[in-house]
C-alpha positions, 0 to 999 in steps of 0.5 A: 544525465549521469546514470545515479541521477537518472535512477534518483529521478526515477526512484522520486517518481516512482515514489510520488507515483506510490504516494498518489496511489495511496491518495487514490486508495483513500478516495476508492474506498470511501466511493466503493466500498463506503468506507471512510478511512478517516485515520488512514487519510490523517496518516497519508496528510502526517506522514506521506504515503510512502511513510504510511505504508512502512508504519502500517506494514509494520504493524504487529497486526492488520490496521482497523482499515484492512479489517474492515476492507477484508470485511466488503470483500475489498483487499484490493483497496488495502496498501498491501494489495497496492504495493503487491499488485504493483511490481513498480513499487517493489524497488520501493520496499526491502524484501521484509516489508514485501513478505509482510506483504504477501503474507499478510493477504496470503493469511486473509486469501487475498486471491492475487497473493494466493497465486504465488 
């Protein structure tokens, strides 16, 4: 394999790998959180998680999901902890999305944010 076809393969890896994650976040919250994120699933099924993420990223304010998520005390289970916890996903986003990111759970004292 050349080497852009390689670093293709690998970016649609770590893009289904994100993706996955995101599926998996939905199924965490509802199990331990109970928190049934029924619009956050209807976007994952309309958009995909990548596509997701970027519109719930550049919302002008934090998703209903994320309140009620800050709310139990479970940030960790929100998409901005999934992408900022997670150095894989990072080449994912540009640099914007991923301060939007920090700062978004650095504003609700997400404790891995804070640290940076």
């Amino acid at each position: 394999m050349t080497g852009d076809v390689q670093e293709s393969v690998m970016a649609e890896s770590v893009r289904k790998r994100f993706d996955m994650e995101m599926q998996n976040i939905y199924r965490r919250a509802y199990h331990e959180a109970n928190y049934n994120a029924t619009r956050f699933l209807q976007m994952l099924e309309r958009h995909g998680g990548f596509e997701t993420a970027r519109l719930l990223i550049h919302s002008p304010t934090v998703s209903e999901g994320y309140t009620a998520l800050y709310l139990r005390g479970r940030l960790d289970l929100t998409v901005e902890a999934l992408i900022h916890d997670n150095p894989d996903f990072h080449p994912l986003f540009i640099d914007e999305e991923l301060e939007i990111v920090r700062k978004r759970l650095t504003e609700y004292k997400y404790g891995p944010a804070m640290s940076k």
